[in-house]
Structure formats: structure tokens, C-alpha cells
VOVO-926309 format. One record per residue: chain; residue in three letters; residue number from 1; x, y, z of N, C-alpha, C, O, CB in turn. Coordinates in steps of 0.001 Angstrom, whole numbers. Glycine has a CB too. Layout:
// VOVO-926309
 drenmar tinu semi     n_X     n_Y     n_Z    ca_X    ca_Y    ca_Z     c_X     c_Y     c_Z     o_X     o_Y     o_Z    cb_X    cb_Y    cb_Z
       A  ALA  NUM       X       Y       Z       X       Y       Z       X       Y       Z       X       Y       Z       X       Y       Z
...
This chain:
// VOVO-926309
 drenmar tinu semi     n_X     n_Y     n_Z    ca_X    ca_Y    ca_Z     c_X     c_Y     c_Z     o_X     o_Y     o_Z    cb_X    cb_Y    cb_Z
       A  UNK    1   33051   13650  -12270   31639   13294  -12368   31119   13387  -13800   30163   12744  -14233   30817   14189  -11465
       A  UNK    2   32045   14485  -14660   30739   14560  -16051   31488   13234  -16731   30901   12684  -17663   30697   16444  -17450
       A  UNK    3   32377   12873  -16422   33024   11554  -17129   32449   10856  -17222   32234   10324  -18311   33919   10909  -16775
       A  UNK    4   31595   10295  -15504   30390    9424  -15430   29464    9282  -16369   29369    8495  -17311   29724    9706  -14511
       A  UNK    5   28723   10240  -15947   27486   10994  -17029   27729   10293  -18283   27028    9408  -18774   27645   12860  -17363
       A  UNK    6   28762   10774  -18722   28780   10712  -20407   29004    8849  -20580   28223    8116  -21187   30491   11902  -21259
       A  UNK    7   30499    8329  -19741   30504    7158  -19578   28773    6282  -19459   28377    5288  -20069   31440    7132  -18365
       A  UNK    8   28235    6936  -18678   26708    5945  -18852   26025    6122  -20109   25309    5250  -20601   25466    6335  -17717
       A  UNK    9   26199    7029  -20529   25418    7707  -21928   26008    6977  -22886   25254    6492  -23730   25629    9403  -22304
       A  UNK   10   27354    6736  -22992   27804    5670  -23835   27455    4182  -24034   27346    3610  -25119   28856    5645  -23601
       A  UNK   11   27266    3545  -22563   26816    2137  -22182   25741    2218  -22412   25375    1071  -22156   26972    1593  -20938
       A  UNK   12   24912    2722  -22715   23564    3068  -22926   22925    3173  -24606   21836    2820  -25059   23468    4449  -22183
       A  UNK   13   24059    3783  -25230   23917    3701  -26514   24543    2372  -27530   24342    2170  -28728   24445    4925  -26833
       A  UNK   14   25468    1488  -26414   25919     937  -26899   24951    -979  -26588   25013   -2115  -27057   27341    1469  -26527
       A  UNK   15   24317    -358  -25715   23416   -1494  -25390   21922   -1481  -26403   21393   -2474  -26902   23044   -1330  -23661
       A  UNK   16   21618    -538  -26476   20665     149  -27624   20908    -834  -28573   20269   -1881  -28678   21028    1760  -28211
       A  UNK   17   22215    -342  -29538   22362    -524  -30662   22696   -2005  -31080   22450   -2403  -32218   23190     356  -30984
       A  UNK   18   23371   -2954  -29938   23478   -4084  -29840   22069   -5161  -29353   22272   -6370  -29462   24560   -4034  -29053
       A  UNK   19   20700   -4702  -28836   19789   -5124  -29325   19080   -5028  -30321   18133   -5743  -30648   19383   -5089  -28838
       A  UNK   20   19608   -3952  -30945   18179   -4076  -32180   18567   -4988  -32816   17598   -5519  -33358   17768   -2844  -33325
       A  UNK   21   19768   -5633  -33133   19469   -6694  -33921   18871   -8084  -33132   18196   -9034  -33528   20749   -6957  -34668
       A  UNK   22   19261   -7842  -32263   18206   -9440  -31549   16779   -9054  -31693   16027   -9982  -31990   18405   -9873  -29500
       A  UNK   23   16166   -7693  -31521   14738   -7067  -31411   14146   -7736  -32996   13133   -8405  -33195   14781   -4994  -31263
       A  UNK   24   15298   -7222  -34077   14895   -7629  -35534   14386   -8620  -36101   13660   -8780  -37082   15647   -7624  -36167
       A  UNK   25   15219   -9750  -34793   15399  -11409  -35243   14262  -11595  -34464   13288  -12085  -35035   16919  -12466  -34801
       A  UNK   26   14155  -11261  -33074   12893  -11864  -32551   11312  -11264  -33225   10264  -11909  -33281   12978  -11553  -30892
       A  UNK   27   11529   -9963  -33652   10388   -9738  -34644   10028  -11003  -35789    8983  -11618  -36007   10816   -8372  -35477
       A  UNK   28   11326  -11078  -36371   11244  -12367  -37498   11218  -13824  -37561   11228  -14602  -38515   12120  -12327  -38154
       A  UNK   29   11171  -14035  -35954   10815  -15388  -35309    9072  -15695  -35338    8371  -16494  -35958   11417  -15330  -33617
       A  UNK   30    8748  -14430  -34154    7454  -13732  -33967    6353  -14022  -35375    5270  -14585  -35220    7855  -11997  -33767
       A  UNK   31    6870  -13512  -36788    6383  -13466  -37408    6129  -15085  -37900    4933  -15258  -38136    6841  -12518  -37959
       A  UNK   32    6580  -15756  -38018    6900  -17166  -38070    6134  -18169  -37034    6207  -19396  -36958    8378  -17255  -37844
       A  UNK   33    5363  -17221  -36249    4370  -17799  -35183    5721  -18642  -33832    5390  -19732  -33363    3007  -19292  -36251
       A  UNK   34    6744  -18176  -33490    7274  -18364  -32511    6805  -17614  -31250    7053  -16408  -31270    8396  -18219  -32817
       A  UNK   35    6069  -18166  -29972    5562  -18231  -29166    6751  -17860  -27923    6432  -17185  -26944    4854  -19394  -29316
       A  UNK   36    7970  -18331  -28094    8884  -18094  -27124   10104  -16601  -27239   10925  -16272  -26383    9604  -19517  -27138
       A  UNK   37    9845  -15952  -28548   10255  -15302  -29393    9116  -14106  -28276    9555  -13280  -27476   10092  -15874  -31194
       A  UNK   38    8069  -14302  -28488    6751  -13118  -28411    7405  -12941  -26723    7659  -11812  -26302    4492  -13868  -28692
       A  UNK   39    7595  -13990  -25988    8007  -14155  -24681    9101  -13352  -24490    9124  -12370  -23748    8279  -15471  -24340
       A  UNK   40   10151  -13828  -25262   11844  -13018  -25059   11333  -11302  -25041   11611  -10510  -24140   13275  -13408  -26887
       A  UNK   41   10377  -10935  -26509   10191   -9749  -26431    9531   -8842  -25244    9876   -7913  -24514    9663   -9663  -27387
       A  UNK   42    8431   -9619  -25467    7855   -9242  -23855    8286   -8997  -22520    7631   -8262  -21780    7232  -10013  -23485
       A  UNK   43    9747   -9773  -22010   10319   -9668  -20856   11393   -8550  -21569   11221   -7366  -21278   10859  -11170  -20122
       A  UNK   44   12360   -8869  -22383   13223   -7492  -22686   11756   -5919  -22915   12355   -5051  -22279   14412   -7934  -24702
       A  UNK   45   10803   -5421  -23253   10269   -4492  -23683    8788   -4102  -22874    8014   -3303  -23402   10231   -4798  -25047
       A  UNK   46    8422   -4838  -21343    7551   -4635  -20988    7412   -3576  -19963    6339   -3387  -19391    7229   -5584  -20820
       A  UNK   47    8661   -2762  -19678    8523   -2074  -18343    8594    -565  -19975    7751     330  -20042   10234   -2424  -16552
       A  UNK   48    9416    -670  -20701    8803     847  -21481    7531     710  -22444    6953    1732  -22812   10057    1547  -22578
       A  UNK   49    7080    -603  -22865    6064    -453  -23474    5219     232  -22159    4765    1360  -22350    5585   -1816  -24200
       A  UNK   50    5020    -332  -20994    4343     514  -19544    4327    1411  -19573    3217    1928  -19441    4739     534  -18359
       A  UNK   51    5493    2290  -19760    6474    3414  -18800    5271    4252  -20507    4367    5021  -20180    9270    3296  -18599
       A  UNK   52    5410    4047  -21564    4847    5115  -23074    3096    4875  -22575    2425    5826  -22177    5374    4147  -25371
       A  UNK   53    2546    3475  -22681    1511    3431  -22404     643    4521  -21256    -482    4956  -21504    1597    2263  -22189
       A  UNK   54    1356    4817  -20078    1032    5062  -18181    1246    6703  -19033     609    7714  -18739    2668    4238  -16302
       A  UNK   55    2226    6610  -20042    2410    8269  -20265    1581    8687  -20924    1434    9905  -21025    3544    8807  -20880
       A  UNK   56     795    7818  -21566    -215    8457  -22817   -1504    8425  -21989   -2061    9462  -21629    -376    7410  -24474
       A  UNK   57   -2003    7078  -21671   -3117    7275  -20291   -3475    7690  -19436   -4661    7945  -19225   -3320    6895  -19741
       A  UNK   58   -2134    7969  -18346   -2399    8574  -17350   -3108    7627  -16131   -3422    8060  -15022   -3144    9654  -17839
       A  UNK   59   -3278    6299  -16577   -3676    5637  -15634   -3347    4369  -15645   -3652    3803  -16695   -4781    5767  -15514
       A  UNK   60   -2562    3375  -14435   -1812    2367  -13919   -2903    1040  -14959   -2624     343  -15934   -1805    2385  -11843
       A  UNK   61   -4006    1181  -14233   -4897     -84  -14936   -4931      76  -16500   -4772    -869  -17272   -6602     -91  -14381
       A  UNK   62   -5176    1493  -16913   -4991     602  -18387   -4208     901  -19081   -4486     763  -20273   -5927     532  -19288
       A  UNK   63   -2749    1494  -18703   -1391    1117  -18823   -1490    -272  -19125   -1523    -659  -20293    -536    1408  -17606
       A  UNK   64   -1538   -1025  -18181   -1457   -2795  -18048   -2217   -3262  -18960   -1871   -4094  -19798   -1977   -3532  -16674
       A  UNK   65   -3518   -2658  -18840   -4424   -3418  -20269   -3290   -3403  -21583   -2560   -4249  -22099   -6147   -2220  -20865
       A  UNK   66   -3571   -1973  -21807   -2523   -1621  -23075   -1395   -2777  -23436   -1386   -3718  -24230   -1609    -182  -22662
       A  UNK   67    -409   -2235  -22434    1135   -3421  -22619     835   -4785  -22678    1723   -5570  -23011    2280   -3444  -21256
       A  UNK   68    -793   -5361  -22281   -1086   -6651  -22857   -1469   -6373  -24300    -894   -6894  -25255   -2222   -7417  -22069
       A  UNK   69   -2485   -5512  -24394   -2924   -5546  -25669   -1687   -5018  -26826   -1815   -5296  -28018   -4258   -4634  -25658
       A  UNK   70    -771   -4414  -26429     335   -4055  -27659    1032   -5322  -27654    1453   -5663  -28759    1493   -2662  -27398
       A  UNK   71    1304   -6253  -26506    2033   -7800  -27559    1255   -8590  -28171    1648   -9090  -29226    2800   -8991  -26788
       A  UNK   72      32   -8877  -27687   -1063   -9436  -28475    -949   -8645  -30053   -1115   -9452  -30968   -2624   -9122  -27601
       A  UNK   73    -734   -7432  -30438    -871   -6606  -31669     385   -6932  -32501     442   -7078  -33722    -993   -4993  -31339
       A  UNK   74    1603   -7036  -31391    3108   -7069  -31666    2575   -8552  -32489    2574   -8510  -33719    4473   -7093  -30066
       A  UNK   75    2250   -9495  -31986    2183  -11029  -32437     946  -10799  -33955    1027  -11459  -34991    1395  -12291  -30758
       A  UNK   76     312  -10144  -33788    -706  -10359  -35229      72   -9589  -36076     -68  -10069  -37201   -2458   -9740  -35230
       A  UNK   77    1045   -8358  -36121    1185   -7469  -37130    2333   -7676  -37180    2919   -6838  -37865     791   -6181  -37065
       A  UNK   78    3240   -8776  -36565    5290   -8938  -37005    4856   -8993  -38424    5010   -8028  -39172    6568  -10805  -36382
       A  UNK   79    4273  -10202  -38834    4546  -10126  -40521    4850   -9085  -41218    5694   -9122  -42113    3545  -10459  -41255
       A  UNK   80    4121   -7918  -40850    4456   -6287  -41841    5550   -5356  -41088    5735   -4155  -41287    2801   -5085  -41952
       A  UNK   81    6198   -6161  -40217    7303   -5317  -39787    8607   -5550  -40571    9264   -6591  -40589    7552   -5543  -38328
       A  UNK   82    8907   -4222  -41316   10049   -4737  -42137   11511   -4268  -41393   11845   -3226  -40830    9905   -4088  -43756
       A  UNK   83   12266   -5640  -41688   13563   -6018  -40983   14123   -4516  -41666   14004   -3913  -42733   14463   -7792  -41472
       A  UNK   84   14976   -4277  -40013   16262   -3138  -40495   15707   -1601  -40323   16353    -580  -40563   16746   -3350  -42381
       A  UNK   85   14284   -1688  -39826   14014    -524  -39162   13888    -403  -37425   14315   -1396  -36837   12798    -153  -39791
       A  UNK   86   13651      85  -37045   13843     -54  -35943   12366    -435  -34978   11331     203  -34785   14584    1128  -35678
       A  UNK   87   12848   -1786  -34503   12099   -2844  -33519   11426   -1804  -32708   10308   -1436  -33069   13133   -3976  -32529
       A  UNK   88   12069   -1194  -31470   12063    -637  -30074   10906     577  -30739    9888     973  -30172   13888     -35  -29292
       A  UNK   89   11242     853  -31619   10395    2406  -32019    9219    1459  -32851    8203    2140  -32714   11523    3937  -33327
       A  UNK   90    8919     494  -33475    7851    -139  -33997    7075      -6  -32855    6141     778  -32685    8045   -1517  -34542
       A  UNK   91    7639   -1034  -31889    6490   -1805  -30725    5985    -728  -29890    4920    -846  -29285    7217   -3042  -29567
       A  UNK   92    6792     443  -29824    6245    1524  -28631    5602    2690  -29781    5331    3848  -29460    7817    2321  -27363
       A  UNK   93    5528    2457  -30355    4567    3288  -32088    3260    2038  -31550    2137    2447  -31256    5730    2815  -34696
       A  UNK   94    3492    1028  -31506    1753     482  -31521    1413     725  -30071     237    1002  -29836    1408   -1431  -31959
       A  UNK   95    2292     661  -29028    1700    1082  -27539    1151    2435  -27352     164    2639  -26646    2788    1001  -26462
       A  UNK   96    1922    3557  -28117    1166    4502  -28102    -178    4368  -28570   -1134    4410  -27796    1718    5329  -28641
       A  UNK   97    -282    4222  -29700   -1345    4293  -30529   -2538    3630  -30103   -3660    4028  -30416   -1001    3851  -31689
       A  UNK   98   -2239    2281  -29153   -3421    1551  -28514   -3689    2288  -27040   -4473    1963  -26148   -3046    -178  -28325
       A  UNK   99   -2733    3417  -27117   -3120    4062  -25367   -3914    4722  -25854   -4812    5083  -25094   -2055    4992  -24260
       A  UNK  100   -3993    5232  -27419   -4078    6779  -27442   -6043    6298  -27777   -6986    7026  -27469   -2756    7907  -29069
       A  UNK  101   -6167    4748  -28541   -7383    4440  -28390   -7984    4182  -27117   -9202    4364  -27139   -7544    3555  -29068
       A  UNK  102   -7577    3863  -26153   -8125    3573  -24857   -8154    4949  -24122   -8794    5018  -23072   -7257    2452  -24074
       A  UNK  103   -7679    5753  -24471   -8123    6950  -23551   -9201    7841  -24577  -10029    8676  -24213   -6601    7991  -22995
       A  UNK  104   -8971    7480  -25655  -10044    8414  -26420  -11489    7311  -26413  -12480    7915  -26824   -9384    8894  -28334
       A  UNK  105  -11723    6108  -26099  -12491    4829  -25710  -13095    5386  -24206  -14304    5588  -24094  -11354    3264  -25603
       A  UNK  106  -12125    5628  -23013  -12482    6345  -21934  -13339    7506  -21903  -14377    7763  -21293  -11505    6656  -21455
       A  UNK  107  -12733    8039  -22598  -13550    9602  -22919  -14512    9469  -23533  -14913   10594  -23828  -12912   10674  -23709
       A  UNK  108  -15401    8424  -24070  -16584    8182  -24757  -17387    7362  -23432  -18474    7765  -23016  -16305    7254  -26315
       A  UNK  109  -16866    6476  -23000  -17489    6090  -21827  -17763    7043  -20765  -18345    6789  -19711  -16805    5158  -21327
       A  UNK  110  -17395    7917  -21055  -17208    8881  -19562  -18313    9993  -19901  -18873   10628  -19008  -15346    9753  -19273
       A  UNK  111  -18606   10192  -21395  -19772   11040  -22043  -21095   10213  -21952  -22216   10619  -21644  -19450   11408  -23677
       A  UNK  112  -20683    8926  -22303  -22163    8681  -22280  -22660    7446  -20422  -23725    6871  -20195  -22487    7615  -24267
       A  UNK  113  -21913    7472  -19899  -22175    7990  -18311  -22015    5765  -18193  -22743    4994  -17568  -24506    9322  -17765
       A  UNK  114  -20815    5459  -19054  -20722    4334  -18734  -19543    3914  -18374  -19044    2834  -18690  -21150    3722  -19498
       A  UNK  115  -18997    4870  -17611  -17800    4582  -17387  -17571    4242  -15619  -18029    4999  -14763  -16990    5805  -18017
       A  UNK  116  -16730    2886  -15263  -16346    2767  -14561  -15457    2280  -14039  -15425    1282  -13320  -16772    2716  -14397
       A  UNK  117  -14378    3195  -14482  -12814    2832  -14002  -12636    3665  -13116  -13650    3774  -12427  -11600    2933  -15005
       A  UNK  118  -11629    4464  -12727  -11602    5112  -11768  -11102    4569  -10612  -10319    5366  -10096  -12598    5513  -11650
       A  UNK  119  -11210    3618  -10025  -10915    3269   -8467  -10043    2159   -8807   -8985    2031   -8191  -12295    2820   -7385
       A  UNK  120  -10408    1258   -9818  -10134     237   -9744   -7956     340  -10284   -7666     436  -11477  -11473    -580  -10723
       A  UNK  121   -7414     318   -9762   -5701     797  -10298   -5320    -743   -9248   -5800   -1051   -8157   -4745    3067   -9525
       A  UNK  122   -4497   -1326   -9926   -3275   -2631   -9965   -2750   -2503   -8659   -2441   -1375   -8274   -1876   -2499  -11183
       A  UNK  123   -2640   -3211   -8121   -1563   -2953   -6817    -301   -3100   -7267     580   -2421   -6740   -1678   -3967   -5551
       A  UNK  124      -5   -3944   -8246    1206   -4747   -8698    1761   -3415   -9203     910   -2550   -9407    1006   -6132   -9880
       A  UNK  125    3085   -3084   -9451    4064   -2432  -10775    4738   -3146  -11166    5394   -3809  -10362    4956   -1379  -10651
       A  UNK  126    4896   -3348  -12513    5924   -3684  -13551    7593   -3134  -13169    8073   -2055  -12821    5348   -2932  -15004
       A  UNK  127    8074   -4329  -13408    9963   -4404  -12882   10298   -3061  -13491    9876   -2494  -14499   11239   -5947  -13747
       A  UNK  128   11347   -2664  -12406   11525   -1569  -12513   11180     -87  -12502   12011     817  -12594   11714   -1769  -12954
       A  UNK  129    9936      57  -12388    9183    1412  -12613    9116    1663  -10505    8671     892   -9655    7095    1113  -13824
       A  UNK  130    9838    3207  -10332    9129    2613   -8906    7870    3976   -8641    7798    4975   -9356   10631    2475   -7239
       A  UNK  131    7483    3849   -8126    5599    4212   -7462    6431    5754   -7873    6477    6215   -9014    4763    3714   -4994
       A  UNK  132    6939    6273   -6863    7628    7624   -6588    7701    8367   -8140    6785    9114   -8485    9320    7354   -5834
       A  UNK  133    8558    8170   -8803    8423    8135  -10172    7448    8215  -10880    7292    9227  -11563    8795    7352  -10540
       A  UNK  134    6332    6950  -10920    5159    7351  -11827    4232    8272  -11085    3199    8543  -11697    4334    6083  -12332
       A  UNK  135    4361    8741  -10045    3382    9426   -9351    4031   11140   -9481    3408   12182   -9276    3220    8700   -7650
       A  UNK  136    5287   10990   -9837    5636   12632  -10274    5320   12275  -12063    5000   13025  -12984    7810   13314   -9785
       A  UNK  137    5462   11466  -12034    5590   11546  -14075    3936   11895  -14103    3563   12397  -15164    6142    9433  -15321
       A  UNK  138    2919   11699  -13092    1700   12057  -13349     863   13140  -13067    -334   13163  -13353    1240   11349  -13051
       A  UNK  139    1669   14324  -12333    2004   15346  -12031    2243   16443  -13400    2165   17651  -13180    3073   15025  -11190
       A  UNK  140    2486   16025  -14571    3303   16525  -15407    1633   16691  -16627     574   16076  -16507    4944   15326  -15787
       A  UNK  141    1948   17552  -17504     936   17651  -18420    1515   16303  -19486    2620   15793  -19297     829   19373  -19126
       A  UNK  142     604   15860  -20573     343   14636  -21351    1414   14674  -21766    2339   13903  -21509    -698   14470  -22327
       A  UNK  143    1403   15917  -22714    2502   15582  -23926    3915   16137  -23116    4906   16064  -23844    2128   16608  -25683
       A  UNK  144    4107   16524  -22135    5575   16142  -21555    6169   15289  -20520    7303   15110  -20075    6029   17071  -21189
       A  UNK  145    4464   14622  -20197    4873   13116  -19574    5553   11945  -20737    6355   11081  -20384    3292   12369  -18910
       A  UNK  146    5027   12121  -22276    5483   11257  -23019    6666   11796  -23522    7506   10902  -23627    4616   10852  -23908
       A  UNK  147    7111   12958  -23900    8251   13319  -24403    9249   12609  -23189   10350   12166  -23517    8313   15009  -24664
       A  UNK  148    8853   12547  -21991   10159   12395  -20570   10277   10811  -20621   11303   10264  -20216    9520   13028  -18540
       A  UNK  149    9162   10056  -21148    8991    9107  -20882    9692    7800  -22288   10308    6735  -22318    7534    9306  -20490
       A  UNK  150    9083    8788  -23239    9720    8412  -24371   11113    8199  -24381   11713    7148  -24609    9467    9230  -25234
       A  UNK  151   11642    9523  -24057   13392    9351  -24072   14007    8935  -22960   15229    8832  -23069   14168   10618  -24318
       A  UNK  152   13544    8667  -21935   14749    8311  -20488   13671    7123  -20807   13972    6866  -21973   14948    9438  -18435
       A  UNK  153   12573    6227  -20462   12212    4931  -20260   12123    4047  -21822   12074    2832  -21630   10772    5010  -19418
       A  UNK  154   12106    4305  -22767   11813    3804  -23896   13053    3909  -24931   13142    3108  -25861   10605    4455  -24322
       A  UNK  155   14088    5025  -24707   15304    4854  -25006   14996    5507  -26823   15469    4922  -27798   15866    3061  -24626
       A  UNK  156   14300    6537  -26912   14438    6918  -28380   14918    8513  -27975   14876    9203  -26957   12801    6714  -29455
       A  UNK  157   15300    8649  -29092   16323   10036  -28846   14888   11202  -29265   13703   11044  -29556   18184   10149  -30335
       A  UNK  158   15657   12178  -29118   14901   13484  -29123   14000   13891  -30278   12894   14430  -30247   15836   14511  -29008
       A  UNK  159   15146   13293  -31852   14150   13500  -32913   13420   12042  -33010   12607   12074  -33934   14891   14011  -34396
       A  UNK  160   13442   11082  -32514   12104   10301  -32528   11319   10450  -32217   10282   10351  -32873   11909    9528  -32229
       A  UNK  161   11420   10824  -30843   10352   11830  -29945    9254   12413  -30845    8030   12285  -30862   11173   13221  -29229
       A  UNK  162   10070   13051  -31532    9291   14822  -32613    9035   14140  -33354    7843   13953  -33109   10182   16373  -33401
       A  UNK  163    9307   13464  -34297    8583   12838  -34848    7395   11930  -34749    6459   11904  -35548    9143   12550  -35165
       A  UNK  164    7558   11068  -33507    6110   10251  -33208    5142   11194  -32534    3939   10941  -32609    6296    8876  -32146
       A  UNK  165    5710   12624  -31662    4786   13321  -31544    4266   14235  -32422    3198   14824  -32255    4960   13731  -30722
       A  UNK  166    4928   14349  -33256    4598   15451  -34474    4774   17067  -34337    4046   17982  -34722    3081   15301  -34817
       A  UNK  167    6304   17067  -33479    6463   18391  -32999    7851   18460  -33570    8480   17534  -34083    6263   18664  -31352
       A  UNK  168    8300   19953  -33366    9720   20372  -33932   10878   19995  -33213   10976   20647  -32174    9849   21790  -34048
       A  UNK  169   11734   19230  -33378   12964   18577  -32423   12723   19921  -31125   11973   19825  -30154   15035   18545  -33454
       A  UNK  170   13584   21097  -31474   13791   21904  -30876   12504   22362  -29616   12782   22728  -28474   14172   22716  -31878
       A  UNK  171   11409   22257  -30051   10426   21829  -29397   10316   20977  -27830   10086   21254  -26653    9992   21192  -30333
       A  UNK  172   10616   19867  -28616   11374   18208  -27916   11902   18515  -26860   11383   18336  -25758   12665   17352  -28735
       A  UNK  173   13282   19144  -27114   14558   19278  -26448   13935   20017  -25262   13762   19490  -24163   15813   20079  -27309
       A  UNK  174   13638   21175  -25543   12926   22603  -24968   12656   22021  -23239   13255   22139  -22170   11034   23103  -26041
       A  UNK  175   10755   21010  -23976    9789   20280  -23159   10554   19855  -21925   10508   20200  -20745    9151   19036  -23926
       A  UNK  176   11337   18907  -22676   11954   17357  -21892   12920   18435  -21121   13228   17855  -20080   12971   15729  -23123
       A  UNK  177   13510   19648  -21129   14508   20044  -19818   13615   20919  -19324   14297   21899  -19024   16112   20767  -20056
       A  UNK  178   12473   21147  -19057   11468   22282  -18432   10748   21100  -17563   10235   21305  -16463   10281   23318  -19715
       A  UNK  179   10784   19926  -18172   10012   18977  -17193   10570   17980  -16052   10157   17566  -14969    9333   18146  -18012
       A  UNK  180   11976   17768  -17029   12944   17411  -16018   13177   18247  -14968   13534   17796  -13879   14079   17212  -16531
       A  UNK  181   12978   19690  -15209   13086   20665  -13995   12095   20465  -12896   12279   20773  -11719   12916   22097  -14450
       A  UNK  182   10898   19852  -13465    9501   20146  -12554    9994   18370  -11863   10323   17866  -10789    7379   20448  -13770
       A  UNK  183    9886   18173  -12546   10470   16468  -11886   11199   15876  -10595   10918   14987   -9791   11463   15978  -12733
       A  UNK  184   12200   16716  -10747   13069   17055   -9502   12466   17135   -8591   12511   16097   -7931   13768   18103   -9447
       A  UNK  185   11859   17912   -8165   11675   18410   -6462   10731   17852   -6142   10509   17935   -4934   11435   19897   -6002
       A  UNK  186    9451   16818   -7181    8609   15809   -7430    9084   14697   -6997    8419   14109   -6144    8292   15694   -8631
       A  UNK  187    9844   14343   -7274   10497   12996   -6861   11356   13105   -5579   10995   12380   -4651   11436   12454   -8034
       A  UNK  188   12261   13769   -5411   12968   14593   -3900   12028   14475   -2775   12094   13983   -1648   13234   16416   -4052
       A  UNK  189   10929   15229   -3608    9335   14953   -2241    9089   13904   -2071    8999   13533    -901    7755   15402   -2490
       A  UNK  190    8885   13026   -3063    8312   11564   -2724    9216   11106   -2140    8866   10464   -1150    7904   10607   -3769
       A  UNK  191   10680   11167   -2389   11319    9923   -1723   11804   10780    -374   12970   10707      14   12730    9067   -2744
       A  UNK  192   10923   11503     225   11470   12161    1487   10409   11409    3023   10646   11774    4175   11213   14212    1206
């Protein structure tokens, strides 16, 4: 069995590393005002731009807003994306960052008594994500819904993590197996 394990951990890194260069090129299409380019990206990168967005929000509807509004952002700002860094960690760097305005946007609506979201959540989910899952990942406090979410749905390793969160790897590591612990018997329940 740990053969498995590791065997997937390999296919996994090896699929990684063999898109970023298509991620690079379709950035540099993108930038060039290619329309079918913004498309390719969008279907390869829309269930973890979701999966970072749902982790930073905390909520299904504007998760969805978000992952529209980060390719709409992806398409105005390719030009300043410079080739040979990494695509996957660009585009989910602007999904955070547009969650992190829409929930701090929420929290101003919600002070000055104009807020009305709340009820209104998507029936639809995005490929791949299933209900069971985001409903334990929401169970979990913020910043170790995104550390869990970051590295198993979005595919960046531990010190990317710490770095886009601005915490100490060791930190990282710590979070992500204390939450994976709480996770378990979260998801076990749901799918019982």
C-alpha cells in the first residue's frame, strides 16, 4: 500500500510539472487577447481556483462570483505575468486575493445593515468538488481550510502555502496534519 501512496504522489508531481509549461503558453496566448486560450485555462483551473476561493470565503455563492471574477482579472493582468514563474500559483494568488476582497466587501455590508446574501447559495457544484467535502472543509477554521485546500485542491506544496499565507513552513506542515485529522471523521460522517 505505501508503494501506492507514494506511486500517486509521483503521478501527481509529474503531471504538475508537465503543465506549467502549457499554463505559461496559455498565459502568453491570453496576453495576446486569445479568447480560446482564457477558455483552455478556465476548464484546466476552475474547480481549484473554487476549491482557494470557497476556502477563503466560506461561502458557495461567492466562491462562484470570485472564480468568475479571477478569469475576468486572469484576462486583464496576463500581460504582467512574467513567463517561467509559476502559472498555477499566479492565478490562485489573484483568487485569493479577490476572495479575500469579497469577504472583507461582505463584512462592510453586513456593518452597515446592507447585506443580503446569506440564503441565496448555487445549487450547481463545480466538476469535481463533491458537497460532503466542502461541507467538512467548512467545518474547519479559515486559515486551515486554506492551508488543506491550498495543498490537496490547488496542488502547491507546503512552502507555497507559507508563503502566500505568510506563516512559517513548519507552521504549514503542523496545521494541514491537525486538520486532516479533524477532516476524517467529517467526511466518514457525511458519507455515512
Amino acid at each position: 500500500m505505501p508503494n501506492t501512496t507514494l506511486r500517486r504522489r509521483v503521478v501527481r508531481v509529474e503531471l504538475t510539472m508537465s503543465d506549467a509549461g502549457d499554463e505559461d503558453e496559455l498565459l502568453a496566448q491570453i496576453a495576446g487577447g486569445d479568447m480560446r486560450a482564457l477558455e483552455a485555462l478556465y476548464r484546466r483551473m476552475r474547480v481549484r481556483v473554487f476549491a482557494v476561493a470557497l476556502a477563503v470565503a466560506g461561502d458557495r455563492g461567492t466562491a462562484e462570483d470570485v472564480m468568475q471574477d479571477t478569469f475576468v482579472r486572469v484576462y486583464s493582468a496576463a500581460p504582467g505575468y512574467r513567463p517561467g514563474s509559476r502559472a498555477r500559483a499566479w492565478v490562485l494568488t489573484i483568487a485569493r486575493h479577490l476572495a479575500l476582497d469579497a469577504v472583507r466587501r461582505r463584512a462592510r455590508e453586513t456593518v452597515s445593515g446592507t447585506a443580503g446574501h446569506g440564503a441565496a447559495a448555487a445549487a450547481g457544484e463545480p466538476d469535481g468538488i463533491r458537497l460532503d467535502v466542502v461541507n467538512a472543509l467548512l467545518q474547519l477554521g479559515e486559515v486551515d481550510r486554506q492551508i488543506v485546500v491550498m495543498h490537496d485542491m490547488a496542488g502547491l506544496t507546503h512552502a507555497e502555502v507559507a508563503a502566500e499565507l505568510e506563516l512559517p513552513a513548519g507552521t504549514v506542515r503542523w496545521r494541514y496534519r491537525v486538520a486532516l485529522a479533524r477532516l476524517r471523521p467529517l467526511v466518514q460522517e457525511e458519507a455515512s
